[in-house]
PDB file of the backbone (N, CA, C, O) and the ligand in Angstrom, with CONECT records:
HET     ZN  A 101       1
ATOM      1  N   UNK A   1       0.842  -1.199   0.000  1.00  0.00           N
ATOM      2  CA  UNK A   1       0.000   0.000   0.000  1.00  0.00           C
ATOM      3  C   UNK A   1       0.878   1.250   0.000  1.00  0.00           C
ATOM      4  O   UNK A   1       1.781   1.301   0.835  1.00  0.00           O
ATOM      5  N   UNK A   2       0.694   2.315  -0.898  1.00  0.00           N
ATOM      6  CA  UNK A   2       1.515   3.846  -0.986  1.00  0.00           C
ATOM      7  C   UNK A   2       1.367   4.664  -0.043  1.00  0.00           C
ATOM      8  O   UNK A   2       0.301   5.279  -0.031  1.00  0.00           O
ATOM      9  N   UNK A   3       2.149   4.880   0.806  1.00  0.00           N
ATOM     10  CA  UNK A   3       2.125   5.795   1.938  1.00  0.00           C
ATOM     11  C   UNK A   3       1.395   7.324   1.536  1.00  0.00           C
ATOM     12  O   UNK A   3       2.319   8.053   1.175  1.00  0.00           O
ATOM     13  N   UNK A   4       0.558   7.799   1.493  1.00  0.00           N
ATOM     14  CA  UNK A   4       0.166   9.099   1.231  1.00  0.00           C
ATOM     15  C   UNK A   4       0.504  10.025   1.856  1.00  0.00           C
ATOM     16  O   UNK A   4       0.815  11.094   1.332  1.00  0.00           O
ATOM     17  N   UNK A   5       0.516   9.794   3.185  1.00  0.00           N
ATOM     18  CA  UNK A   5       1.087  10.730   4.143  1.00  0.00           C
ATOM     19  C   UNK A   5       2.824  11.525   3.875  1.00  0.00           C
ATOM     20  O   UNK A   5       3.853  10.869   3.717  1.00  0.00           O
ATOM     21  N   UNK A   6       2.752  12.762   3.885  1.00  0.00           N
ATOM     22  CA  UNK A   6       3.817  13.674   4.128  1.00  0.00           C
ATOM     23  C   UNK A   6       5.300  12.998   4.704  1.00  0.00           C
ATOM     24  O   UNK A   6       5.540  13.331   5.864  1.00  0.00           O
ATOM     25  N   UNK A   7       6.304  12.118   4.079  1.00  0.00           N
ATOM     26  CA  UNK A   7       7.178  11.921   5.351  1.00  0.00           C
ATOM     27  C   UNK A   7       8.149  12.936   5.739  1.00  0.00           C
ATOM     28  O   UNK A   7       9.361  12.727   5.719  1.00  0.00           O
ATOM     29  N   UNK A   8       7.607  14.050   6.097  1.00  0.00           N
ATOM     30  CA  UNK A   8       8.136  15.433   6.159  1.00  0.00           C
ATOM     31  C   UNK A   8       7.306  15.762   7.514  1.00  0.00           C
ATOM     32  O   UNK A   8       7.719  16.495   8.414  1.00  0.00           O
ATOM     33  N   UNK A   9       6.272  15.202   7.497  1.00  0.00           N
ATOM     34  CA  UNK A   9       5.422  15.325   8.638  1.00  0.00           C
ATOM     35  C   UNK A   9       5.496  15.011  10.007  1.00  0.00           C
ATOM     36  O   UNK A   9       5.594  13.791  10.140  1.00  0.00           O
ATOM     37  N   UNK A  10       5.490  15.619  11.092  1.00  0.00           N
ATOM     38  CA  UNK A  10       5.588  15.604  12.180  1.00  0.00           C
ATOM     39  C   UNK A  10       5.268  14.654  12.990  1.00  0.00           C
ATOM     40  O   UNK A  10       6.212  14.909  13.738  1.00  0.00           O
ATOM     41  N   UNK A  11       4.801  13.842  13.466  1.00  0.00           N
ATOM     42  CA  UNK A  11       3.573  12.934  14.303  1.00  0.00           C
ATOM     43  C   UNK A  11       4.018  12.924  15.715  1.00  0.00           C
ATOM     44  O   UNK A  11       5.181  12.910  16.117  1.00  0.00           O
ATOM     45  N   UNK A  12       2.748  12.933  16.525  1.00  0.00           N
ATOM     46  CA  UNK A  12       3.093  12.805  18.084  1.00  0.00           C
ATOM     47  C   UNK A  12       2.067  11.865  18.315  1.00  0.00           C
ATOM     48  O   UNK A  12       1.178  11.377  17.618  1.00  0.00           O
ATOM     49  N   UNK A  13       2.530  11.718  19.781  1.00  0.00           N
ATOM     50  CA  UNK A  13       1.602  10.128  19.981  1.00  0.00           C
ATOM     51  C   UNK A  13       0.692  11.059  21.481  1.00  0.00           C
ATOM     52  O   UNK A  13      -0.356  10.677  22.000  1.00  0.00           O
ATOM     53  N   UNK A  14       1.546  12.378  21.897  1.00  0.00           N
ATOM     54  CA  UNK A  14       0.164  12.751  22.972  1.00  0.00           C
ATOM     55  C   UNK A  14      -1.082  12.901  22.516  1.00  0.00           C
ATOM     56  O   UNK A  14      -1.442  13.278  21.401  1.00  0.00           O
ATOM     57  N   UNK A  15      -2.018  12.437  23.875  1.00  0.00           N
ATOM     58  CA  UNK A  15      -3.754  12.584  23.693  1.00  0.00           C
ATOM     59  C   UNK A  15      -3.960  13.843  24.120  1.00  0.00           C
ATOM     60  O   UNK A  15      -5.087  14.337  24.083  1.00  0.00           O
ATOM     61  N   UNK A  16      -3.385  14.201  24.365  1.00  0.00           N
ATOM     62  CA  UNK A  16      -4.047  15.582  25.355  1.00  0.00           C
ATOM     63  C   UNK A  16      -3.052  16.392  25.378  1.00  0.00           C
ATOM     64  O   UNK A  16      -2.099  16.306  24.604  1.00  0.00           O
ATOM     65  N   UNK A  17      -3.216  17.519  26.537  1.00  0.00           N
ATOM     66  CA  UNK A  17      -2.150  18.580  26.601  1.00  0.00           C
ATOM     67  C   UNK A  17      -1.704  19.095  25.716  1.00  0.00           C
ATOM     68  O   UNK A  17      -0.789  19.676  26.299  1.00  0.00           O
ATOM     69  N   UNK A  18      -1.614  19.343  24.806  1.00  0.00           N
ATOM     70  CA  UNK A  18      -1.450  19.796  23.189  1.00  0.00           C
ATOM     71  C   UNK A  18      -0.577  21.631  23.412  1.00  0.00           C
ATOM     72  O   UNK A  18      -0.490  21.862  24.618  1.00  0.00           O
ATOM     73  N   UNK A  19      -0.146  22.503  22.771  1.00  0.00           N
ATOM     74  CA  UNK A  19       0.456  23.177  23.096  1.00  0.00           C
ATOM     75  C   UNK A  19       1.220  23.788  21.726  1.00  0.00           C
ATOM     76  O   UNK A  19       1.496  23.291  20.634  1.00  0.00           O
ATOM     77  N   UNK A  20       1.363  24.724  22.153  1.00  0.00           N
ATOM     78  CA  UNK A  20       1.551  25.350  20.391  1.00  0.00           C
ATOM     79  C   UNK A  20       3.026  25.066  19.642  1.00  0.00           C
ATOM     80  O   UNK A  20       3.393  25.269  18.485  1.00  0.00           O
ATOM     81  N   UNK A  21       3.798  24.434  20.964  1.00  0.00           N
ATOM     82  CA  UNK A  21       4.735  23.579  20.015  1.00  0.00           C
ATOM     83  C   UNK A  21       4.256  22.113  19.435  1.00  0.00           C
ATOM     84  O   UNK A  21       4.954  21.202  18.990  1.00  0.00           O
ATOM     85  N   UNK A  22       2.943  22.189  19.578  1.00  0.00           N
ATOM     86  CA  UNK A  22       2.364  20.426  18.557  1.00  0.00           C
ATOM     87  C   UNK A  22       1.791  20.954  17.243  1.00  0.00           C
ATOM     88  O   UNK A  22       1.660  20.302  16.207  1.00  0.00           O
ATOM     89  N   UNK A  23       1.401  22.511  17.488  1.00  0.00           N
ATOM     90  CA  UNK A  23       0.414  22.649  16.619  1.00  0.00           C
ATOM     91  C   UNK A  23       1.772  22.326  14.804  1.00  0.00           C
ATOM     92  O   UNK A  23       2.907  22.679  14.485  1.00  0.00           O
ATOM     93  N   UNK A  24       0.642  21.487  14.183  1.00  0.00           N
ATOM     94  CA  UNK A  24       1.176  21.567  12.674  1.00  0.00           C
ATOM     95  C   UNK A  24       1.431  19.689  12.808  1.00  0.00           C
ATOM     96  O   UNK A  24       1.449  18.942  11.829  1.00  0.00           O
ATOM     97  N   UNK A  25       1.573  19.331  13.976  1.00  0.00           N
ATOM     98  CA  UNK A  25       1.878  17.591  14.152  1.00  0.00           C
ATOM     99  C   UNK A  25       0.655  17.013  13.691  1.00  0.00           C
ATOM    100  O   UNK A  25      -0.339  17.714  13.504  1.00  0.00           O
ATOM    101  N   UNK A  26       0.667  15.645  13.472  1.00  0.00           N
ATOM    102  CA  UNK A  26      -0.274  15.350  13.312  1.00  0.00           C
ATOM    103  C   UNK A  26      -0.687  13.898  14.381  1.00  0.00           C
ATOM    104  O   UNK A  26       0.155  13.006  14.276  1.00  0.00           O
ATOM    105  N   UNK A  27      -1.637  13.644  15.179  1.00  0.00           N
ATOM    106  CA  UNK A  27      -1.783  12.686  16.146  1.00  0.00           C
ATOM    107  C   UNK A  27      -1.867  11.929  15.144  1.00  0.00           C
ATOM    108  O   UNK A  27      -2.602  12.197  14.194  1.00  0.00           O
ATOM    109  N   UNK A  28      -0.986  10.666  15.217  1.00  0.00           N
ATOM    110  CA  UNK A  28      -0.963   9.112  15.183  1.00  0.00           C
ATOM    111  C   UNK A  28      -2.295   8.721  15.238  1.00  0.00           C
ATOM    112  O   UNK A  28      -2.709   8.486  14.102  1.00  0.00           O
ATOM    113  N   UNK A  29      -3.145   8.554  16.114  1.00  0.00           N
ATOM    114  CA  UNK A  29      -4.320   7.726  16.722  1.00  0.00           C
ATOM    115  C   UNK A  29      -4.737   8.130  17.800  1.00  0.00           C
ATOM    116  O   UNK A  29      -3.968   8.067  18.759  1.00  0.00           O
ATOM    117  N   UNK A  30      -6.503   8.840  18.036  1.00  0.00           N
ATOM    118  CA  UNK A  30      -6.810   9.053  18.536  1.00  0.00           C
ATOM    119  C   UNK A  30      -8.169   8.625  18.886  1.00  0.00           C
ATOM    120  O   UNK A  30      -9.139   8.998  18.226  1.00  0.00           O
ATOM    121  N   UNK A  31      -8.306   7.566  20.283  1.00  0.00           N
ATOM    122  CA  UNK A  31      -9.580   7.334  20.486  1.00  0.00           C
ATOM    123  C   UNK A  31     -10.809   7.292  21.750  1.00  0.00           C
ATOM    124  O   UNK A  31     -10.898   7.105  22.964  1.00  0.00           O
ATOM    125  N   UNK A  32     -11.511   7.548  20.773  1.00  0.00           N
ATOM    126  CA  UNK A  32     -12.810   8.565  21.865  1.00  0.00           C
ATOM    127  C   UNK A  32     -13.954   7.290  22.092  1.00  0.00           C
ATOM    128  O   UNK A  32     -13.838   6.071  21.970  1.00  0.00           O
ATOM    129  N   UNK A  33     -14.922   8.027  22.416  1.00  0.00           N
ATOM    130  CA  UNK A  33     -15.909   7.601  22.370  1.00  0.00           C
ATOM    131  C   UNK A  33     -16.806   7.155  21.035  1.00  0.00           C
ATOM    132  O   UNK A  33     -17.444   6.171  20.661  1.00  0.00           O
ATOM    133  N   UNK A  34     -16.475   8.432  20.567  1.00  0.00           N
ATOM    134  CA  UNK A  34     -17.172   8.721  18.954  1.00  0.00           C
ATOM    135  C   UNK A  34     -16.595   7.556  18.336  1.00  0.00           C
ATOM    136  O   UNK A  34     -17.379   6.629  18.135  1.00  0.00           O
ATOM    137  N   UNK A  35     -15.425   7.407  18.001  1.00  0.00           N
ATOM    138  CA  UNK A  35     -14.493   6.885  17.010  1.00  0.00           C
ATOM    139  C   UNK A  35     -13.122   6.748  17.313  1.00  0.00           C
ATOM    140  O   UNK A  35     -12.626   7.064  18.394  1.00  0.00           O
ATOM    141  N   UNK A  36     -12.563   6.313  16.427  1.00  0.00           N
ATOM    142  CA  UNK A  36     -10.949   6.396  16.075  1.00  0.00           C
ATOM    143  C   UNK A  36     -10.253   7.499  15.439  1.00  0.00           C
ATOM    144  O   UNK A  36     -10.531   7.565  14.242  1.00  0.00           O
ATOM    145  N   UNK A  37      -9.485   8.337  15.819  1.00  0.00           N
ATOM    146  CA  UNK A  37      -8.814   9.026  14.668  1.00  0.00           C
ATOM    147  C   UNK A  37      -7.844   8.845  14.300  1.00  0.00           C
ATOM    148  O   UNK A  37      -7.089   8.895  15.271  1.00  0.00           O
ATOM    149  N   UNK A  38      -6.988   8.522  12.902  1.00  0.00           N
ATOM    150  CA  UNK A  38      -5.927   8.587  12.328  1.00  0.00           C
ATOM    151  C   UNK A  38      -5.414  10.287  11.883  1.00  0.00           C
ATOM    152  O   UNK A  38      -5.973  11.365  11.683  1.00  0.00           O
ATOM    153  N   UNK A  39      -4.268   9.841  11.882  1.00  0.00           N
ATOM    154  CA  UNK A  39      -3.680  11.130  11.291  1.00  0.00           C
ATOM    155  C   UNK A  39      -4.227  12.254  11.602  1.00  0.00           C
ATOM    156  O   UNK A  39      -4.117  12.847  10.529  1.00  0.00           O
ATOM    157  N   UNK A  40      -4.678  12.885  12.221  1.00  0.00           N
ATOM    158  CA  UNK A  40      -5.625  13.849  12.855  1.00  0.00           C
ATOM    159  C   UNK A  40      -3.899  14.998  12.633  1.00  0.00           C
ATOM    160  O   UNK A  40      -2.721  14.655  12.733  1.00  0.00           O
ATOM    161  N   UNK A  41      -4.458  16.227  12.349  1.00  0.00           N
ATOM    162  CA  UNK A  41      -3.753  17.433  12.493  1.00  0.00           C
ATOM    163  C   UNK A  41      -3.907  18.349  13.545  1.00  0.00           C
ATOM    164  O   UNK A  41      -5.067  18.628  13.846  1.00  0.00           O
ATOM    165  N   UNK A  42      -3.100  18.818  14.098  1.00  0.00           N
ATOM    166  CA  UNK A  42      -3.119  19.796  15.385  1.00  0.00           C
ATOM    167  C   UNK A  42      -3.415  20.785  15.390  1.00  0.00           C
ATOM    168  O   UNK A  42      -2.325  21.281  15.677  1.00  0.00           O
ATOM    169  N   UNK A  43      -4.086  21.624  15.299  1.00  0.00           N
ATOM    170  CA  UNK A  43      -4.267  22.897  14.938  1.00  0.00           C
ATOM    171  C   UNK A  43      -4.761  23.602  15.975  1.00  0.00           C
ATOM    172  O   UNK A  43      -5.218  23.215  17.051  1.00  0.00           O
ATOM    173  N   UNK A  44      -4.493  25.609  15.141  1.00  0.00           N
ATOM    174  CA  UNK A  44      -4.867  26.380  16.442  1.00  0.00           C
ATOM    175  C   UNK A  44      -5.446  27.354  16.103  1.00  0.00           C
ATOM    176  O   UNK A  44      -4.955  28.056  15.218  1.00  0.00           O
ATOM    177  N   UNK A  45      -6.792  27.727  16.767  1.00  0.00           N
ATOM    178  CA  UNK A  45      -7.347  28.495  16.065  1.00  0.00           C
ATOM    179  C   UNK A  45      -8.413  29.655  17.086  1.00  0.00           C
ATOM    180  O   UNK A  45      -8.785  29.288  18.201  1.00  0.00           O
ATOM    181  N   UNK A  46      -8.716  30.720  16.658  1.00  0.00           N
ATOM    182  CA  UNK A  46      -9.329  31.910  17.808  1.00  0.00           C
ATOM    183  C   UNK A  46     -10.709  31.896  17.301  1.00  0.00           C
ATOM    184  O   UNK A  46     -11.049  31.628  16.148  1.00  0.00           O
ATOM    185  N   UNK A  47     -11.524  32.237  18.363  1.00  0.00           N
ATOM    186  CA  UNK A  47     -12.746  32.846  17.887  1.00  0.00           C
ATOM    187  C   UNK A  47     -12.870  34.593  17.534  1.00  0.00           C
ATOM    188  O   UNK A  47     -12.354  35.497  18.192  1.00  0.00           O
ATOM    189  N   UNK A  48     -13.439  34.682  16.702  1.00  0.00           N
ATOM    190  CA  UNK A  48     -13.116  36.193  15.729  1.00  0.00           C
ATOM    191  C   UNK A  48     -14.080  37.183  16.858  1.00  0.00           C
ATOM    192  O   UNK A  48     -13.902  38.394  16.987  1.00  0.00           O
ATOM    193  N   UNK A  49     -15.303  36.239  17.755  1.00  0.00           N
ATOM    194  CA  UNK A  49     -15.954  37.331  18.799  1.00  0.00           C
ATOM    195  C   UNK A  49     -15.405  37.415  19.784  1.00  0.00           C
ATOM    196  O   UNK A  49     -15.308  38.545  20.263  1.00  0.00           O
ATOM    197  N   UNK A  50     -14.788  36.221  20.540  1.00  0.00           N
ATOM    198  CA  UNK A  50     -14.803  37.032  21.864  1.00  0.00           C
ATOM    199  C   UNK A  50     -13.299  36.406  22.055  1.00  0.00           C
ATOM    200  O   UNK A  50     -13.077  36.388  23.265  1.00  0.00           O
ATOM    201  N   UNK A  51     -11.831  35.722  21.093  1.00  0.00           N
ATOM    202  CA  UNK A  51     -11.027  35.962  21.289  1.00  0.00           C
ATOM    203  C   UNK A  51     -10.486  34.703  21.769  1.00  0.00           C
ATOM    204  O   UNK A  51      -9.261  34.589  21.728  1.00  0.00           O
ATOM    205  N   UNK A  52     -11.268  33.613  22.276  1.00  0.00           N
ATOM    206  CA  UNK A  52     -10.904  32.179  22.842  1.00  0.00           C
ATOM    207  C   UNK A  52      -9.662  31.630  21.797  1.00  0.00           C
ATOM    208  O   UNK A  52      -9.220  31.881  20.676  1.00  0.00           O
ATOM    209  N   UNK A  53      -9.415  30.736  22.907  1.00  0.00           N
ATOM    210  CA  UNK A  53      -8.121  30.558  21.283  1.00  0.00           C
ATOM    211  C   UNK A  53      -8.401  28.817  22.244  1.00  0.00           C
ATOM    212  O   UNK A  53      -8.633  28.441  23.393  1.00  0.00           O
ATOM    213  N   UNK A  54      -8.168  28.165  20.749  1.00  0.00           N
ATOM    214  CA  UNK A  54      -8.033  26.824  20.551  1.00  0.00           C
ATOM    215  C   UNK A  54      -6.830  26.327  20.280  1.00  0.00           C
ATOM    216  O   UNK A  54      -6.081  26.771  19.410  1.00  0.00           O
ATOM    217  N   UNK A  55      -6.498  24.985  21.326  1.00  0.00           N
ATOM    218  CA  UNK A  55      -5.208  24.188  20.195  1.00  0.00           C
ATOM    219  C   UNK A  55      -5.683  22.564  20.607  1.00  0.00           C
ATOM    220  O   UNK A  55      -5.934  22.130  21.731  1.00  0.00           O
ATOM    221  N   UNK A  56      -5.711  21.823  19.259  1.00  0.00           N
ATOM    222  CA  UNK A  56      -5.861  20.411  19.603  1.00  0.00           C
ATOM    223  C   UNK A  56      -6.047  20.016  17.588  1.00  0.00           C
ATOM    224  O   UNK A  56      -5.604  20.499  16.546  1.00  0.00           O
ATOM    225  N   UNK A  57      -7.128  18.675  18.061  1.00  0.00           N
ATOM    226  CA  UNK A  57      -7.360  18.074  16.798  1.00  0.00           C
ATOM    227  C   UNK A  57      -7.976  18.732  16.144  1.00  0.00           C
ATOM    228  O   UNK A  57      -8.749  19.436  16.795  1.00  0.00           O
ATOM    229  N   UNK A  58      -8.041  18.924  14.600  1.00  0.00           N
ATOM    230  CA  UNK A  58      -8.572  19.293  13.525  1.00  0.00           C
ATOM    231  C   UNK A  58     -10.043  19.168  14.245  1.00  0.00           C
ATOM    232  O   UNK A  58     -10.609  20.105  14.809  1.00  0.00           O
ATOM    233  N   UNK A  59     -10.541  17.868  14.122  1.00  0.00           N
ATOM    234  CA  UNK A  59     -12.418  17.660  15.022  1.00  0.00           C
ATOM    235  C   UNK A  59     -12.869  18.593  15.836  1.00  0.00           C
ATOM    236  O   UNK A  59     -13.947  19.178  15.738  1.00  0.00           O
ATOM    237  N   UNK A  60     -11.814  18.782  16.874  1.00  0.00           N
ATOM    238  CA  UNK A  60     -12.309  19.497  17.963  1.00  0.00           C
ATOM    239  C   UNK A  60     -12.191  20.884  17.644  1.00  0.00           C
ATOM    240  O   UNK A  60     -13.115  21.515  18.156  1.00  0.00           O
ATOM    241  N   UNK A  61     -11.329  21.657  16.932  1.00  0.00           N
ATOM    242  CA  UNK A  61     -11.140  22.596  16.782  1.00  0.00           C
ATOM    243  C   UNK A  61     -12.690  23.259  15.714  1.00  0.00           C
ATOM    244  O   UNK A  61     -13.046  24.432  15.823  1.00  0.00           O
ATOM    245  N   UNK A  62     -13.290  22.436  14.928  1.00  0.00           N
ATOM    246  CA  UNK A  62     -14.516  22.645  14.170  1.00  0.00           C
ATOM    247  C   UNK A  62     -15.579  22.225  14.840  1.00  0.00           C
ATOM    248  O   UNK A  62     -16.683  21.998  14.344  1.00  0.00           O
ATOM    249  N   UNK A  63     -15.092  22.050  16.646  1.00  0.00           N
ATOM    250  CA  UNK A  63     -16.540  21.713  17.410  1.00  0.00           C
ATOM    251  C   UNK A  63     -16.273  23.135  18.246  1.00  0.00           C
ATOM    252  O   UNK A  63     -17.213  23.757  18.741  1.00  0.00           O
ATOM    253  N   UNK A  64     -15.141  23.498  18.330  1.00  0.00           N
ATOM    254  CA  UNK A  64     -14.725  24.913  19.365  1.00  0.00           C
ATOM    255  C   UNK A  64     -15.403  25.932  18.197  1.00  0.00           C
ATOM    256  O   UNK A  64     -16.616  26.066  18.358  1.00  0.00           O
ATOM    257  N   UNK A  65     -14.857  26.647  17.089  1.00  0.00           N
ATOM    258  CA  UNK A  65     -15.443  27.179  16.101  1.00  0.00           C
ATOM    259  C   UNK A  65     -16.904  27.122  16.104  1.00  0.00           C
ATOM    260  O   UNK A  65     -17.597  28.088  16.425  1.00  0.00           O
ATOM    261  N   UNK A  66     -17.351  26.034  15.760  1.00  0.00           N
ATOM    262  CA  UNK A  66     -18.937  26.103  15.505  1.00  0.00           C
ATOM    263  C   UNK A  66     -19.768  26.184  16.798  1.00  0.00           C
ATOM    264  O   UNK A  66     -20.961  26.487  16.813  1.00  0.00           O
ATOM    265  N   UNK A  67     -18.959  25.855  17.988  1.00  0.00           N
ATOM    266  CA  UNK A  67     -19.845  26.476  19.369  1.00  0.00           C
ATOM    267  C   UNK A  67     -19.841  27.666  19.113  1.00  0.00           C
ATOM    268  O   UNK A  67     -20.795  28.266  18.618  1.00  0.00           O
ATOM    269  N   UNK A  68     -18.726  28.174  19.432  1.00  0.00           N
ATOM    270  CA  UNK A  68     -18.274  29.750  19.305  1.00  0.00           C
ATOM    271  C   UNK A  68     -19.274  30.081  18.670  1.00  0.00           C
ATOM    272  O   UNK A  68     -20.236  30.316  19.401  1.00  0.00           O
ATOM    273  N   UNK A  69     -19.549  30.264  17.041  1.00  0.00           N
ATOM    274  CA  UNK A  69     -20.571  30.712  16.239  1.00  0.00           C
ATOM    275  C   UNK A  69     -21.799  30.524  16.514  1.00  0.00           C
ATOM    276  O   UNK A  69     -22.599  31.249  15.923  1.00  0.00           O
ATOM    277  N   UNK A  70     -22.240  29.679  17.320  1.00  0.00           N
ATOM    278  CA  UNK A  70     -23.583  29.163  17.343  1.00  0.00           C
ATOM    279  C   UNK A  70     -23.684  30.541  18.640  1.00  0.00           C
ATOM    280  O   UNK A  70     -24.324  31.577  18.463  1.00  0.00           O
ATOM    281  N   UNK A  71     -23.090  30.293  19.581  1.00  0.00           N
ATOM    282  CA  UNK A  71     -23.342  31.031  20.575  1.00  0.00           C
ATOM    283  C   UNK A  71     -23.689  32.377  20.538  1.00  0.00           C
ATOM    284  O   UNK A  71     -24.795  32.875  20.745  1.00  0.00           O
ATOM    285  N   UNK A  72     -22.260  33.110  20.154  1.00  0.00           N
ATOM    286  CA  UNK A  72     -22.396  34.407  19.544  1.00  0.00           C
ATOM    287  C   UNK A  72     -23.259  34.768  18.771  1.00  0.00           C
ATOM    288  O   UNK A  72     -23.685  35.923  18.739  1.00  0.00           O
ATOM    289  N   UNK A  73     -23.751  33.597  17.838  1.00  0.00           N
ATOM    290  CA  UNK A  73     -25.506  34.169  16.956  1.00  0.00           C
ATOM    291  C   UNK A  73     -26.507  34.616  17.573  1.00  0.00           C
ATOM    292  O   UNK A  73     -27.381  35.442  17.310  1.00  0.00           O
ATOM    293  N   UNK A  74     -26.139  33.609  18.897  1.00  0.00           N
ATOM    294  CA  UNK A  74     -27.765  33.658  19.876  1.00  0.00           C
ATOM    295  C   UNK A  74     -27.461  34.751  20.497  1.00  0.00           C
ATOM    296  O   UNK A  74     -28.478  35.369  20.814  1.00  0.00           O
ATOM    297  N   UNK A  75     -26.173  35.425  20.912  1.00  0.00           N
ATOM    298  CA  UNK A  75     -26.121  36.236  21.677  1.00  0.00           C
ATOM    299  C   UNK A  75     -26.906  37.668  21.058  1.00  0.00           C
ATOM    300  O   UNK A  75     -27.753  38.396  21.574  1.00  0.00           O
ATOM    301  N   UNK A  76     -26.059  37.725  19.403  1.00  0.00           N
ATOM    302  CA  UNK A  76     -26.646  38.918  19.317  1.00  0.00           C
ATOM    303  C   UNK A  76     -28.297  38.668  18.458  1.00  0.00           C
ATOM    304  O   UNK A  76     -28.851  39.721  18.141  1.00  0.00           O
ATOM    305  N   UNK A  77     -28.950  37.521  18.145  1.00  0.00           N
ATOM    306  CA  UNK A  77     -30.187  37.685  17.837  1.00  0.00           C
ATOM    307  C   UNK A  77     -30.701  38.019  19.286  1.00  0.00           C
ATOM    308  O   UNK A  77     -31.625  38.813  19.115  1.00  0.00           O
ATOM    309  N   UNK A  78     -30.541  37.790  20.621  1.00  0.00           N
ATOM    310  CA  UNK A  78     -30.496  38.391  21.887  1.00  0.00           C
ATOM    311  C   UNK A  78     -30.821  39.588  21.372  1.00  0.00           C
ATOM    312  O   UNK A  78     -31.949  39.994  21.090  1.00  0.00           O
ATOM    313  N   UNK A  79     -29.761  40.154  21.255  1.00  0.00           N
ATOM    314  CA  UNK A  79     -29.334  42.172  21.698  1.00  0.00           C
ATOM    315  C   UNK A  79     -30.243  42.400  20.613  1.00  0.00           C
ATOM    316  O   UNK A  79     -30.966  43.332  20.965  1.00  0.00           O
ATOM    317  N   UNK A  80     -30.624  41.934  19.250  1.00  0.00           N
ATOM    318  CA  UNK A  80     -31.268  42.602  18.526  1.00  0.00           C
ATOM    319  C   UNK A  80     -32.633  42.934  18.619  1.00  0.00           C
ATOM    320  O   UNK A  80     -33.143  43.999  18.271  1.00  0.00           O
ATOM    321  N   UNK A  81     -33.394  41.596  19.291  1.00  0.00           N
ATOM    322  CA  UNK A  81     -34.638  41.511  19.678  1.00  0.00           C
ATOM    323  C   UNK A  81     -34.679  42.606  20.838  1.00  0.00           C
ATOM    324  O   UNK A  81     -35.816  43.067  20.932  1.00  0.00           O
ATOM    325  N   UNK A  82     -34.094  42.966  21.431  1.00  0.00           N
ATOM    326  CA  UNK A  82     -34.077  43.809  22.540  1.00  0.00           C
ATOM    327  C   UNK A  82     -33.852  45.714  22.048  1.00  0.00           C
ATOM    328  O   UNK A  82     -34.177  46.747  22.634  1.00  0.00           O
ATOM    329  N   UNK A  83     -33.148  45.451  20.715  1.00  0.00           N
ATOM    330  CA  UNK A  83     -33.031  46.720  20.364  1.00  0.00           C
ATOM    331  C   UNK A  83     -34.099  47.152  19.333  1.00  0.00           C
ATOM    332  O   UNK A  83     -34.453  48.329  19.272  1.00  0.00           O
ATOM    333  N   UNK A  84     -34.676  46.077  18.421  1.00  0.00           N
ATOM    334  CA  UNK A  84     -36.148  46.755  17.891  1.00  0.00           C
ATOM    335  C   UNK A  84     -37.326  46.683  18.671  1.00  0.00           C
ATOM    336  O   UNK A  84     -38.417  46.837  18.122  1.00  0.00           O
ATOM    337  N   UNK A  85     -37.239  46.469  19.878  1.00  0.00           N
ATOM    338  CA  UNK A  85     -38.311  46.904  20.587  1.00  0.00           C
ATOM    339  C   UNK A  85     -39.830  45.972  20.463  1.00  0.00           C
ATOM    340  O   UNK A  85     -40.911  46.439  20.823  1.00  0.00           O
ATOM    341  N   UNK A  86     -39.665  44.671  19.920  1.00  0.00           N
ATOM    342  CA  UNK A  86     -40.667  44.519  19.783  1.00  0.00           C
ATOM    343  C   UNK A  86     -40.853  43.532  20.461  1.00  0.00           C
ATOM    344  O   UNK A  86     -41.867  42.903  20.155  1.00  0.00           O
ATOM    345  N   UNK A  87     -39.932  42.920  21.734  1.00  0.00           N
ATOM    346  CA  UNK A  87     -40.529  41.948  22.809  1.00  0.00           C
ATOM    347  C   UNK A  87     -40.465  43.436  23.950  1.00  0.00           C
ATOM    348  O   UNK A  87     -39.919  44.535  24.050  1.00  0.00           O
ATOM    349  N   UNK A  88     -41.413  42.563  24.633  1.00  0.00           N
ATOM    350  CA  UNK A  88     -41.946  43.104  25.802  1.00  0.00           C
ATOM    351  C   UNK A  88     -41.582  42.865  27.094  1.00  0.00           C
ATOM    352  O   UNK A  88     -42.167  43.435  28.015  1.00  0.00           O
TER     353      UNK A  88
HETATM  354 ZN    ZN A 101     -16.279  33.133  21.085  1.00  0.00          ZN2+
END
């Protein structure tokens, strides 16, 4: 079978603790509840509202992101309903 993977590429075998000297590695194998992950990438990433900053797996980092967004929507469909005046 052809290796696809980068052998230029980094790999670490930590589950956790992650740290911005991992970010760009890619986890070996990672397993949850959900699933298994292979090759998973480390990444690090902020929320653009309120500034949180992320570092871990590719997965988690698009579950930190899409909280973030979900939240901040509700927050300001919140403030908006409150600024046209039309709840009571
Ligand atoms: Zn946020």
């Amino acid at each position: 079978m052809e290796q696809t993977i980068d052998e230029n590429d980094d790999f670490t075998e930590k589950q956790q603790d992650w740290d911005e000297s991992d970010v760009g590695k890619r986890i070996i194998k990672r397993v949850t509840i959900n699933g298994t992950y292979l090759n998973e990438l480390i990444v690090q990433v902020f929320c653009r509202f309120c500034g949180a900053e992320f570092i871990g797996p590719s997965r988690e980092a698009g579950g930190f992101l899409g909280g973030h967004e979900c939240l901040h929507s509700w927050e300001i469909a919140q403030e908006m309903n409150r600024e046209d005046g039309l709840t009571e």
